[in-house]
Backbone as CSV, one residue per row, in Angstrom:
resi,resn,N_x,N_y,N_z,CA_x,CA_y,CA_z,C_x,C_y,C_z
1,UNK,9.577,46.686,-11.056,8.724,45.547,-10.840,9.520,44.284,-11.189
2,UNK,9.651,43.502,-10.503,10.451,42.180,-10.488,9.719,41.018,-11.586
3,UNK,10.501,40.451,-12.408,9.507,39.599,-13.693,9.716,38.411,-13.170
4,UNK,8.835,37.854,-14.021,8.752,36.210,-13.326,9.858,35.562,-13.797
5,UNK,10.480,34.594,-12.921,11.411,33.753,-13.360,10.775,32.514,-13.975
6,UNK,9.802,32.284,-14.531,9.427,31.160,-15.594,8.326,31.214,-16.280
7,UNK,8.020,30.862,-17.462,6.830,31.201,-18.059,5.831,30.162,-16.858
8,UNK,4.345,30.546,-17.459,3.727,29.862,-16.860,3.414,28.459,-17.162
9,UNK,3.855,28.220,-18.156,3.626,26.543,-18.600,5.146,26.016,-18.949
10,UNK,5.963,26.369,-18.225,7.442,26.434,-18.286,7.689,24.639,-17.434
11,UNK,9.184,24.981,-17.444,9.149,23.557,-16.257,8.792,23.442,-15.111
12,UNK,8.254,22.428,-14.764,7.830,22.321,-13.442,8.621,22.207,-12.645
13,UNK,8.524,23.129,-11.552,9.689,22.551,-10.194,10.083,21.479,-9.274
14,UNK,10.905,21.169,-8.718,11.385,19.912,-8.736,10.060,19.645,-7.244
15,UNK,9.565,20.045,-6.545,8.781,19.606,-5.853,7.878,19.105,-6.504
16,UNK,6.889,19.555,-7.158,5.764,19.037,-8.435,6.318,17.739,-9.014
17,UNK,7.704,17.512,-9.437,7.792,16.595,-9.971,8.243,15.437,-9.063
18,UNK,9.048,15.298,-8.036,8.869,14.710,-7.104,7.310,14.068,-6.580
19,UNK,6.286,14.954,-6.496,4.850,14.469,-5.825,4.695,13.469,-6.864
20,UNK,4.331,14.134,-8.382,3.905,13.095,-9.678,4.868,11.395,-9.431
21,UNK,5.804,11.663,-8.966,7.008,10.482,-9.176,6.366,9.486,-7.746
22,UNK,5.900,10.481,-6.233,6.129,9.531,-5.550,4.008,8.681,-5.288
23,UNK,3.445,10.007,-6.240,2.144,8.926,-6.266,1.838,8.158,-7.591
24,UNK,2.819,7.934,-8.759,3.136,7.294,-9.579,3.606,5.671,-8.836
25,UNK,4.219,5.867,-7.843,5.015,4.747,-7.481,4.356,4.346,-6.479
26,UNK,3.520,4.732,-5.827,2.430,4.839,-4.787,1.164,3.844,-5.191
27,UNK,0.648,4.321,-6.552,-0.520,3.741,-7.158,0.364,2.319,-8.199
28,UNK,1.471,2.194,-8.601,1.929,0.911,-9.005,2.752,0.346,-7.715
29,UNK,2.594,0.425,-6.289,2.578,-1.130,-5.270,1.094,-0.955,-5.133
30,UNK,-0.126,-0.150,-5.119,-1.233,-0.871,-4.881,-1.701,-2.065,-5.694
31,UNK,-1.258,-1.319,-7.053,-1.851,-2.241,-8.374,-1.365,-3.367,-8.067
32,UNK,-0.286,-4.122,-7.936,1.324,-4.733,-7.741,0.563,-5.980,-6.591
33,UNK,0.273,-5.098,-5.312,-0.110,-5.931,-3.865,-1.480,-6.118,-4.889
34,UNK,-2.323,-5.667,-5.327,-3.737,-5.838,-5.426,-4.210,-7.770,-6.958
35,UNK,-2.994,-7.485,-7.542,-2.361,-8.396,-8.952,-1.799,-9.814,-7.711
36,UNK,-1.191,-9.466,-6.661,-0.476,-10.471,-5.983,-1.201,-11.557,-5.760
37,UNK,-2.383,-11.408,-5.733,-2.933,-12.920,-5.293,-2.970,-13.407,-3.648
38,UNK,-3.993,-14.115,-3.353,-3.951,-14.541,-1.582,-3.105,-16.030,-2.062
39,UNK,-2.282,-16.114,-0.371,-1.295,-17.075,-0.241,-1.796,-18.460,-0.625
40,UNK,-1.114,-19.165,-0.848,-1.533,-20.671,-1.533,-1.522,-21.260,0.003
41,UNK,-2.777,-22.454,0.088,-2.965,-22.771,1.500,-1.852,-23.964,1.464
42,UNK,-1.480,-24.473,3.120,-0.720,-25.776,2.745,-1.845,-26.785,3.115
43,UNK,-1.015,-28.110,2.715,-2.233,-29.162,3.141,-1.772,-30.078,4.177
44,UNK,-1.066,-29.154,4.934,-1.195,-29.731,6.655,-2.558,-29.706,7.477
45,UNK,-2.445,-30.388,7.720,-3.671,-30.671,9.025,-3.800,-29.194,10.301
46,UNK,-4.856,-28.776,10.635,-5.205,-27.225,11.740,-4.728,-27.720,12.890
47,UNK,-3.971,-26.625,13.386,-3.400,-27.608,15.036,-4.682,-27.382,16.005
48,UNK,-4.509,-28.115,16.912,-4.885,-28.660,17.829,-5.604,-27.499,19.216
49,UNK,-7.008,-27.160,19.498,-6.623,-26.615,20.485,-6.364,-26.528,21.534
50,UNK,-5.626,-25.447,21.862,-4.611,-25.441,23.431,-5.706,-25.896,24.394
51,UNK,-6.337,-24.897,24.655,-7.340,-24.898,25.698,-9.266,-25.342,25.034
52,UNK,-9.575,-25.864,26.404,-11.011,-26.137,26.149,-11.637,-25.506,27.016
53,UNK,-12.947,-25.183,26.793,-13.794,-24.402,27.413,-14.346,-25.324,28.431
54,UNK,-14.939,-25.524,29.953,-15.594,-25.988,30.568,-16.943,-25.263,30.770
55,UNK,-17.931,-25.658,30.632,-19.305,-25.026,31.111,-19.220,-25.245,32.672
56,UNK,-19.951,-23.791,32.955,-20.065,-23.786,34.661,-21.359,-24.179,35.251
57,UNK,-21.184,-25.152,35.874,-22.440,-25.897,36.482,-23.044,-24.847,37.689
58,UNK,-23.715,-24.981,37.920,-24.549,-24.202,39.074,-25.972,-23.520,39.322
C-alpha cells in the first residue's frame, strides 16, 4: 500500500499557495481602486454642441 507523501496539515502545495497569493493581491487593487477617489473636475467651461436637433414640421 503506497503512504502518503505529506501529513495532512503538512505544507501546502505550491498551487494552494499561489491561489491565496493571487486573491490576496486581487482583493488589495479592489481596496486600492475603491480608497482612489473620483477624478478632481477641471474648471474649464463644457464644450459646445456639435449638432442641434431640428423639430420636424408637418
Amino acid at each position: 500500500m503506497p503512504e502518503r507523501t505529506s501529513a495532512p496539515y503538512g505544507r501546502p502545495s505550491l498551487r494552494y499557495v499561489r491561489a491565496v497569493a493571487a486573491a490576496v493581491l486581487a482583493a488589495a487593487a479592489l481596496i486600492a481602486a475603491a480608497n482612489a477617489g473620483p477624478a478632481k473636475a477641471t474648471d474649464t467651461a463644457p464644450a459646445s454642441p456639435t449638432a442641434q436637433h431640428q423639430p420636424q414640421r408637418g
